[in-house]
C-alpha positions in Angstrom: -21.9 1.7 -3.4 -19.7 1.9 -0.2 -20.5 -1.3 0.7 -19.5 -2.6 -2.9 -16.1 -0.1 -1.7 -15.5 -2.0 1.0 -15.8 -5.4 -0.5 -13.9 -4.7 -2.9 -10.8 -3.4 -0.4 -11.5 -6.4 1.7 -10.9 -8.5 -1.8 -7.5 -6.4 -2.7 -6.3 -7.0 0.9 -6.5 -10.8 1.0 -4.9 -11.5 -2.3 -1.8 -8.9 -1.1 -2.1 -11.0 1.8 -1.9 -14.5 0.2 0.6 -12.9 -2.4 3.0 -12.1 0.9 2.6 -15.4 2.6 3.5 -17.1 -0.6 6.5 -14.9 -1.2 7.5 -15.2 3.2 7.1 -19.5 2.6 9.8 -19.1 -0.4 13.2 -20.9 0.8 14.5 -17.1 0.6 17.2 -15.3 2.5 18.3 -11.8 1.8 21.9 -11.3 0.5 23.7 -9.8 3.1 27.1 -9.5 0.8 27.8 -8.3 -3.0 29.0 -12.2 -3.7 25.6 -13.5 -2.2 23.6 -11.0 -4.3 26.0 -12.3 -7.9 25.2 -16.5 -6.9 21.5 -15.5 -6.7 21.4 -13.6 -10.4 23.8 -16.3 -11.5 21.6 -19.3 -10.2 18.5 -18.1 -11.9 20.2 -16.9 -15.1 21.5 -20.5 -15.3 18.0 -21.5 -15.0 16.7 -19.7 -18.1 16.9 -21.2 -21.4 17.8 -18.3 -23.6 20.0 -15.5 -23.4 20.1 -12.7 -20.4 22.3 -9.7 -19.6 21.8 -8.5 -16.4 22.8 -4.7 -14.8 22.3 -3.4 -11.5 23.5 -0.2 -10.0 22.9 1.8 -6.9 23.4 5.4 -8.2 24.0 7.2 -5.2 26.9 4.8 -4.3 28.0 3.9 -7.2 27.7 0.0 -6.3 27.2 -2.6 -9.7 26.4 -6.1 -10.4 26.7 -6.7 -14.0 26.5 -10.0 -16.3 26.6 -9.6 -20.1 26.3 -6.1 -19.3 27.9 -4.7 -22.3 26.6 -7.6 -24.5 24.2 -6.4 -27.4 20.7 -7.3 -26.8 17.3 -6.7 -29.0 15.6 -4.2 -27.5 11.8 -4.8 -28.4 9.9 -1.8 -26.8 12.6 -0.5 -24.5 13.9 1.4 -27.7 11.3 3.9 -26.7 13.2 5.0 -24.2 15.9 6.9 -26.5 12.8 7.8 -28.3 11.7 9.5 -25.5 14.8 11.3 -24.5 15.6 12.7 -27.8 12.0 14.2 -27.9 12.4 15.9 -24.9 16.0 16.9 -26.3 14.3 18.6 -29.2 11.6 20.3 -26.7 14.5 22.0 -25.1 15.5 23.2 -28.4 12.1 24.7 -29.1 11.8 22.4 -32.6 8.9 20.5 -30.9 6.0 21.3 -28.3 4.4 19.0 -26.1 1.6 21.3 -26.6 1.9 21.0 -30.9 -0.9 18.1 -32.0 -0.8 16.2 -35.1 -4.3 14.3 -36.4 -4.2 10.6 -36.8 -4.5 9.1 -40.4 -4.7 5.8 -41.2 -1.6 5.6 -42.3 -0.2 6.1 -39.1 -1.7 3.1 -37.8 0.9 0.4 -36.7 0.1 -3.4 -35.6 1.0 -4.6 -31.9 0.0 -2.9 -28.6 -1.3 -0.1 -28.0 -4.5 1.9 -28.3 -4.4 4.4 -31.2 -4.7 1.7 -34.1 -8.4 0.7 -32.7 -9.4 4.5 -32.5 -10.7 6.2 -35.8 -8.9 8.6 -38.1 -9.1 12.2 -37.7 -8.0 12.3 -33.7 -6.4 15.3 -32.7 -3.4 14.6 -30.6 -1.0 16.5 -28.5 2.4 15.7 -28.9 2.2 15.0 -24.8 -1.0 12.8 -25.3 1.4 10.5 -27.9 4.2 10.4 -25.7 2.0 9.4 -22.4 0.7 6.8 -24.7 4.2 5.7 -26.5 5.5 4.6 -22.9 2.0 4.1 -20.6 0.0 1.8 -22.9 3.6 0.9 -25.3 1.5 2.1 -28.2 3.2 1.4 -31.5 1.2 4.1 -33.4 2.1 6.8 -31.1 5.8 5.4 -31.5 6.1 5.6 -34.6 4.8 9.1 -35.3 7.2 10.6 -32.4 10.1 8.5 -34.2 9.4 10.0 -37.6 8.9 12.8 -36.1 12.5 13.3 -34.1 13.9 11.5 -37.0 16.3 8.0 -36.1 19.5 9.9 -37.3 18.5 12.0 -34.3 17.9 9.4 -31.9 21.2 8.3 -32.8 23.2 11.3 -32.6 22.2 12.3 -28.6 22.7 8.5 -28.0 26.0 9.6 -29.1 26.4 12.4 -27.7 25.2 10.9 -24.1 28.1 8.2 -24.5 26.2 5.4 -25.9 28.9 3.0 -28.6 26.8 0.1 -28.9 23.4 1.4 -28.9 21.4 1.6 -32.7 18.2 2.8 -33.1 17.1 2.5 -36.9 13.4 0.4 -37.1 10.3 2.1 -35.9 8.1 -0.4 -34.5 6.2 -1.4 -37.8 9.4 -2.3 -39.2 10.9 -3.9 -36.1 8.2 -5.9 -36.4 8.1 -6.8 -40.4 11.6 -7.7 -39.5 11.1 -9.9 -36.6 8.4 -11.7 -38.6 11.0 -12.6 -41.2 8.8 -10.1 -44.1 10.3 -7.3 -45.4 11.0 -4.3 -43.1 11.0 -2.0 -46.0 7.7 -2.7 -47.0 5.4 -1.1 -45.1 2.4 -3.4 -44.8 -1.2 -2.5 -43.8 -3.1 -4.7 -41.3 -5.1 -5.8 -44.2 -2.0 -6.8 -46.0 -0.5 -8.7 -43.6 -3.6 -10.4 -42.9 -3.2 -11.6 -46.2 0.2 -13.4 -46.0 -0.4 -16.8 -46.7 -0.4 -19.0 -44.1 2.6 -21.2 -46.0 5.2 -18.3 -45.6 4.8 -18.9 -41.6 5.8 -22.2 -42.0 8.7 -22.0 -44.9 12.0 -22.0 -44.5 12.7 -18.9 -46.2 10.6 -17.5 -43.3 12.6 -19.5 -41.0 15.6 -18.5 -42.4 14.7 -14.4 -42.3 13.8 -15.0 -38.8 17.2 -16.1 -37.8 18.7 -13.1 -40.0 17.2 -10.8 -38.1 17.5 -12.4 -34.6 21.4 -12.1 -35.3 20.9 -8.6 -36.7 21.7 -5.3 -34.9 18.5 -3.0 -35.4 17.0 -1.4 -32.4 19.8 -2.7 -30.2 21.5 -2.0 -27.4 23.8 -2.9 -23.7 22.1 -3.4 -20.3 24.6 -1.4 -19.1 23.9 1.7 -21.9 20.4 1.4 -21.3 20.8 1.5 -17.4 23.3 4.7 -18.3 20.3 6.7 -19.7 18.2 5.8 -16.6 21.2 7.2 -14.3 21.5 10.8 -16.0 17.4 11.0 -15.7 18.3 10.6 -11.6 20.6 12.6 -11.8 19.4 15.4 -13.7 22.0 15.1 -17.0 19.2 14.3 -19.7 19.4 18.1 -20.8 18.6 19.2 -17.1 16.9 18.6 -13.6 13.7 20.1 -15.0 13.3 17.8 -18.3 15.0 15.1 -16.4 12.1 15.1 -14.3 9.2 15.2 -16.5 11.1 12.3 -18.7 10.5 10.5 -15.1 7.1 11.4 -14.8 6.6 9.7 -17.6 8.5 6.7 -17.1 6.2 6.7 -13.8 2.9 5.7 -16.2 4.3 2.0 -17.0 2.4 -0.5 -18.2 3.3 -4.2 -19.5 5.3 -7.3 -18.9 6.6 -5.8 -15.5 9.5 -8.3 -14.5 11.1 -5.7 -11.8 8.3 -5.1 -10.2 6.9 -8.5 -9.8 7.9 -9.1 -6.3 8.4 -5.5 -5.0 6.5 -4.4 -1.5 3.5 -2.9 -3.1 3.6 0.8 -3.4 7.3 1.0 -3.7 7.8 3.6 -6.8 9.7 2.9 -9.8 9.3 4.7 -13.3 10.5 1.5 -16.0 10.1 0.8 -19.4 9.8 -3.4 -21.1 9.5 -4.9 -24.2 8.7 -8.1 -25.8 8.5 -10.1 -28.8 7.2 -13.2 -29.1 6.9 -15.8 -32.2 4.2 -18.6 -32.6 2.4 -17.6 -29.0 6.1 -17.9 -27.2 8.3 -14.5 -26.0 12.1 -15.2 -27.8 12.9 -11.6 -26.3 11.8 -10.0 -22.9 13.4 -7.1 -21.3 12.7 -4.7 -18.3 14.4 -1.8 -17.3 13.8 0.7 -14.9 14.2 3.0 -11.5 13.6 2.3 -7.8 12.8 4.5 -5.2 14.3 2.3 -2.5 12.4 3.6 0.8 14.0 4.9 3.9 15.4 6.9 2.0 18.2 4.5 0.7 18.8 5.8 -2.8 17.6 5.2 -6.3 18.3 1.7 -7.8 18.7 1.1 -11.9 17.9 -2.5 -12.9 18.1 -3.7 -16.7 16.9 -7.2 -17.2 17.2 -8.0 -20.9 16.2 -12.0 -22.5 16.7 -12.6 -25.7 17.0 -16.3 -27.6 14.6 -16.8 -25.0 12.2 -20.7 -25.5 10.5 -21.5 -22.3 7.1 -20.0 -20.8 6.4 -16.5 -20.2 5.4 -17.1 -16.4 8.2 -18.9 -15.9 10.6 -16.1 -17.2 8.7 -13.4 -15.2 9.2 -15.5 -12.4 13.1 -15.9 -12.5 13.6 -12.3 -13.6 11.4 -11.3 -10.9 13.6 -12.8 -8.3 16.3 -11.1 -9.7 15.1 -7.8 -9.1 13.8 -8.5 -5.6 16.9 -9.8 -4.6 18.8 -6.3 -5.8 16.3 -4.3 -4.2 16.6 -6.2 -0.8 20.3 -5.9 -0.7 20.8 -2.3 -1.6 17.9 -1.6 0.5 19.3 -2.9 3.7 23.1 -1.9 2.7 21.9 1.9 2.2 18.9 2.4 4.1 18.9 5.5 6.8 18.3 4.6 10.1 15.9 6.9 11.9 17.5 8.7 14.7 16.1 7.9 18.6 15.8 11.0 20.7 
């Protein structure tokens, strides 16, 4: 068993190494200036067939790089963010306990990722257990029970009440994704039921047509910049307080999924981050990232939203521009903020 240990390590520490000589023979030099940092986002945005808002912001100096910040983009599964935060609002309120557990029915079972709609009826599950799962494993089941739960007129009001204008949060995922599909959000369809959709609605234009509908629609939306604003007040303790600010981090800490930001970040660097996608006929039209750095020697806390949407190239390709991105922001505010340790 040790040896097997030690093989193993050996195995980890030569694919970090070949994973940092690749990344040191990139043609790449760290942005010394704001306007260096803006041409590299700009230069790979331009490279990206789709759509993208980009926001960046060092919270402790207030420093920001935005483009299409305050445009409205699709959310996918970053809407369980404000999920999150309004569940957490009603915890302080004493209407819900993380402790409080609620059995699973089939009923509750949603399609798309996640865990809980492979498990079998009659699973007891703590309130904290569903929302580990909601943003750790992006599970749509345990979504959509915490959103029926908190209610969306809920969600909507402390987006309000935080500041958000141009943030709406009104499909749980099974309807997000009827939607998206171009079915009928309002009809909530088992997996057996959708299994049976004929194979000629995919390929109709009415499909078509519903697609595009919803694409131009504004359920589940939101702003880079509104998105990276909930992200701030967690840092800064103004979700409710320090104390539920910081288990709302905690949480954030257990990501899983198409990680963008932290596809070229030193290993080990901590960041607590939420994404989504969607994707259509084995392509991602939307794919989104947004999260929190820990920016070592002791240089602050950066926010980074990434947000695609309209997207029609392939998914490594996107990961691999957006993950520029958000190495590029990290190197600059790191070197621009970082504390220099004193010589005796």
């Amino acid at each position: 068993m040790f040896r097997k240990i030690i093989v193993l390590i050996s195995v980890f520490i030569l694919i970090e190494g070949l994973l940092l000589a690749d990344f040191q023979n990139t043609q790449y030099k760290i942005p010394e200036t704001k306007e260096e940092l803006r041409q590299i986002v700009q230069s790979k945005i331009k490279q990206i067939n789709g759509t993208m808002g980009v926001y960046i912001k060092h919270v402790e100096s207030g420093e920001s790089l935005g483009i299409n910040e305050n445009n409205r983009f699709q959310l996918a599964s970053v809407f369980k963010i404000p999920v999150l935060l309004t569940l957490f609002k009603q915890i302080s309120l004493d209407k819900i306990s993380l402790d409080d557990r609620l059995m699973l029915e089939t009923r509750d079972k949603t399609y798309g990722s996640g865990l809980l709609n492979s498990m079998k009826p009659g699973l007891n599950l703590a309130i904290n257990d569903l929302q580990l799962l909601m943003m750790a494993k992006s599970d749509n089941t345990a979504t959509d029970i915490l959103f029926e739960l908190v209610t969306p007129q809920a969600i909507n009001e402390y987006m309000s009440e935080l500041g958000l204008k141009e943030t709406k949060i009104d499909f749980n995922t099974r309807q997000l994704i009827l939607g998206y599909l171009g079915l009928d959000p309002n009809k909530p369809l088992t997996f057996a039921e959708l299994k049976m959709v004929p194979d000629s609605f995919w390929t109709s234009k009415k499909s078509h047509e519903k697609q595009k509908a919803f694409d131009l629609s504004d359920h589940d939306t939101s702003t880079p910049f509104e998105i990276a604003l909930l992200l701030e007040k967690c840092v800064k303790g103004e979700i409710i307080n320090r104390e539920m600010s910081d288990k709302i981090l905690e949480t954030l800490k257990h990501h899983t999924g198409a990680e963008l930001i932290t596809r070229y970040l030193p290993f080990g660097v901590t960041i607590a981050r939420k994404g989504g996608s969607l994707a259509r006929y084995g392509n991602y039209t939307v794919l989104n990232d947004s999260g929190i750095i820990w920016l070592p020697k002791e240089a602050g806390h950066l926010v980074i939203c990434l947000f695609g949407n309209n997207l029609k190239e392939i998914h490594y390709k996107l990961k691999d521009k957006m993950g520029w991105i958000a190495r590029a922001a990290y190197d600059y505010f790191l070197e621009k903020n970082k504390k220099q340790k004193k010589v005796k």
